[in-house]
N, C-alpha and C positions, 0 to 999 in steps of 0.2 A: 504494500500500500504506500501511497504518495501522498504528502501536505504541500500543497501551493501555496504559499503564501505570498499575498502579491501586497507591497508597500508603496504610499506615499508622501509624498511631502505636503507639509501644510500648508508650507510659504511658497513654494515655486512650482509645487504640482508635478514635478519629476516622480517617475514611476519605477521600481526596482522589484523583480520576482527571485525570491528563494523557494527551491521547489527539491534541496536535496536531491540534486542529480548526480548520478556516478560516471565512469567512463570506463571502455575496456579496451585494450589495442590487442584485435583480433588475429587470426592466422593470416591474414592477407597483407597487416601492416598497418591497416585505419585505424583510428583514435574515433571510436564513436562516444557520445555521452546520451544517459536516456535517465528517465523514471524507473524506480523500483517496481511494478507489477509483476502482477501476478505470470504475468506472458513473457516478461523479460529478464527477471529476478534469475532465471537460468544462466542467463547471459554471462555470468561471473565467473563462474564454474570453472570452463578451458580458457579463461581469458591468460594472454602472456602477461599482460599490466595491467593493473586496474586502481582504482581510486575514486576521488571523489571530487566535484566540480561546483564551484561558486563565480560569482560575479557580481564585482560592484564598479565604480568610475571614478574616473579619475577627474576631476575639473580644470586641471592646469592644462592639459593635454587635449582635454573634450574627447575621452573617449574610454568605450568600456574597458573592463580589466577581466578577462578569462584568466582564474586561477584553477590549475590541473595537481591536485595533490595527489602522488602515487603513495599508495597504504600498501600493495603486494605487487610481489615482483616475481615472476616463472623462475626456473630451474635454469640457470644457464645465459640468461639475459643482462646482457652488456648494456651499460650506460643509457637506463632506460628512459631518463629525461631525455636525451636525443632524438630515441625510438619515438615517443611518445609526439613531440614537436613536427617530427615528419609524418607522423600519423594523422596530426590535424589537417598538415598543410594536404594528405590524399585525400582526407575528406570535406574537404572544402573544393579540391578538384571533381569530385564524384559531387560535390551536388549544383555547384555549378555545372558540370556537363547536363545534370538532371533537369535543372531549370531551364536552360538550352532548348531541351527535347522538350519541355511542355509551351515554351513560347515557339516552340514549331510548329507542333502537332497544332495548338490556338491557331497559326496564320493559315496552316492548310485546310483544315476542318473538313475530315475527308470523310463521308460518311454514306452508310448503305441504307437503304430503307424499302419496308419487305409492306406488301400490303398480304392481311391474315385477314379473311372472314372480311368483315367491316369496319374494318381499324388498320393503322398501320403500327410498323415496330422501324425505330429510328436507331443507328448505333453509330458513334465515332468510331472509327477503324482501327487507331491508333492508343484510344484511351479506352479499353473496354470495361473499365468502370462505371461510366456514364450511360445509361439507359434510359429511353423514354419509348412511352405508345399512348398513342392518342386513342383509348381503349372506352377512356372516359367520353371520351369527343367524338363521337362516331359523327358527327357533320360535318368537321374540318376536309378539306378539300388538301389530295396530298402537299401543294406549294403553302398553306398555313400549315399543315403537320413540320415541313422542313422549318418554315421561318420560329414558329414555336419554340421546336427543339433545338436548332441553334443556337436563339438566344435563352436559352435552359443552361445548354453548354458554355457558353463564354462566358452567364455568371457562375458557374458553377467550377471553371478550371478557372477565372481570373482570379479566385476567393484564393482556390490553392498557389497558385504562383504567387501573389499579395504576399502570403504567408512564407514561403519559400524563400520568396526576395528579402524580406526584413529580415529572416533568421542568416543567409548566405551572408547579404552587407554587416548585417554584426559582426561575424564571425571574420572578414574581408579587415573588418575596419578596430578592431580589438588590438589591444595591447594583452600578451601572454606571460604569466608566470608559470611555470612548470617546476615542480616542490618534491621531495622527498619524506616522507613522514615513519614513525615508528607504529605499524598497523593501523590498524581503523578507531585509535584513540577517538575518543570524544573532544572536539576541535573548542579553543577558547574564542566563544564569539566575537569579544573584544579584543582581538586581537587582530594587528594591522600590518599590512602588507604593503612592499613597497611598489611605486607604478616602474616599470624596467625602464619607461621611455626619460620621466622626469626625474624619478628618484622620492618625488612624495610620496609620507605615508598616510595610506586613506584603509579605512577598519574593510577587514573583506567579508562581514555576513552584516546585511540588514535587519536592523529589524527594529521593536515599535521603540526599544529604548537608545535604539543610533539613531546619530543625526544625521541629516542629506548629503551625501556623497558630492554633491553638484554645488548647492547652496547655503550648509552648514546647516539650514532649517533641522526644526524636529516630524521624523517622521512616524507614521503611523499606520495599521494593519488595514486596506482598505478591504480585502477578503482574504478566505480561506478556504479551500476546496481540496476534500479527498480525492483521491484518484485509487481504483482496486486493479 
C-alpha cells in the first residue's frame, strides 16, 4: 500500500508530493522508480539496486532535486551510484522514445472501422487500448461515428501525453543526488541535503511541519490518498 501525500504552501501556493517511492535498477540497466502495490511490491525481489526516492527544490537554481538513496546492493555490483545514474539517464531515453510514438501515433490516427449489425466498432490501429462503438447510437451515420471517435481519441491520448510530458520534462530538467545509505533505516525527515548544482542546503522530505522549499512559506497537507 501507498500514502500520497501531496503538500502546499500557504504563501506562494507551490505544490510538493511525497508519495514514498522506491527504485530498482533492473536486469536490462534502467533505474525505474514506482509505488509500493500490491502489483509491484515484487519488483524488489531480483532487483541488482534498489532504494528509495524523494524530491524536493531547490530555489536558487529553480529547479527540482531527485534524491536516489541506494538501501541494497546485488552480489557483485561495482560502484552502484554510477550504475544507478546511467540507469536514469536509459530511462528517461525509453520514455522519451515513448512519448515520440504516442505524439505519432496522435498525428497519424490511423484507424479501422467495422460496421456489426447496426452499429459500428471504431479502433486506433496503433493504440489498441482505445475503443469505441456507437452501439449506443445506432443513428449516427458512419462519417459522425469516425468524427465522434476521433475526437474520443485525441482527448483521451492528449490526457496521457499531458501527463507523460510533465513527468519526462521533470525528470529532463532535475538536478540529481545519488546517496548511499546503511539499509532501509528509517530516514530523518529533517534532515537536508545539498543541491549538486549550487551547493545549498534545502530539507529533502516535505511535509506539514517544513517550510516551502521555493519561498520559505509554511507548508501544509492539502491531501492524502491511499493507493493498494
Amino acid at each position: 500500500m501507498a500514502i500520497v501525500n501531496e503538500y502546499q504552501c500557504i504563501d506562494c501556493g507551490f505544490e510538493m508530493k511525497d508519495d514514498g517511492r522506491v527504485f530498482i535498477l533492473d536486469e536490462s540497466g534502467e533505474t525505474k522508480d514506482f509505488l509500493i502495490l500490491m502489483n509491484t511490491c515484487h519488483w524488489l525481489d531480483n532487483a541488482r539496486v534498489s532504494g528509495g526516492v524523494s524530491e524536493t527544490y531547490c530555489s536558487d537554481c529553480d529547479k527540482y532535486l531527485k534524491i536516489y538513496t541506494i538501501n541494497e546492493v546485488g552480489e557483485g555490483i561495482e560502484n552502484p551510484q554510477k550504475k544507478v545514474r546511467k540507469g536514469i539517464e536509459k530511462h528517461i531515453s525509453k520514455m522519451g522514445a515513448e512519448l515520440q510514438k504516442l505524439k505519432d501515433i496522435r498525428k497519424k490516427s490511423e484507424y479501422t472501422i467495422e460496421k456489426v449489425d447496426y452499429y459500428y466498432i471504431f479502433k486506433i490501429l496503433e493504440y489498441p487500448n482505445f475503443y469505441y462503438s456507437s452501439y449506443l447510437l445506432p443513428e449516427m451515420t458512419r462519417e459522425d461515428v469516425i468524427k465522434d471517435a476521433l475526437n474520443d481519441f485525441y482527448e483521451e491520448i492528449d490526457e496521457v501525453i499531458d501527463e507523460m510530458d510533465e513527468c519526462y520534462n521533470r525528470f529532463i530538467n532535475a538536478n540529481y543526488v545519488i546517496e548511499e545509505a546503511d539499509g532501509w533505516e528509517d530516514e530523518d525527515l529533517s534532515e537536508k541535503v545539498k543541491c549538486p548544482e549550487c551547493g545549498k542546503e534545502i530539507v529533502r522530505h516535505i511535509s506539514s511541519d517544513s517550510t516551502c522549499p521555493k519561498c520559505g512559506g509554511r507548508s501544509f497537507l492539502a491531501s492524502s490518498i491511499c493507493y493498494d
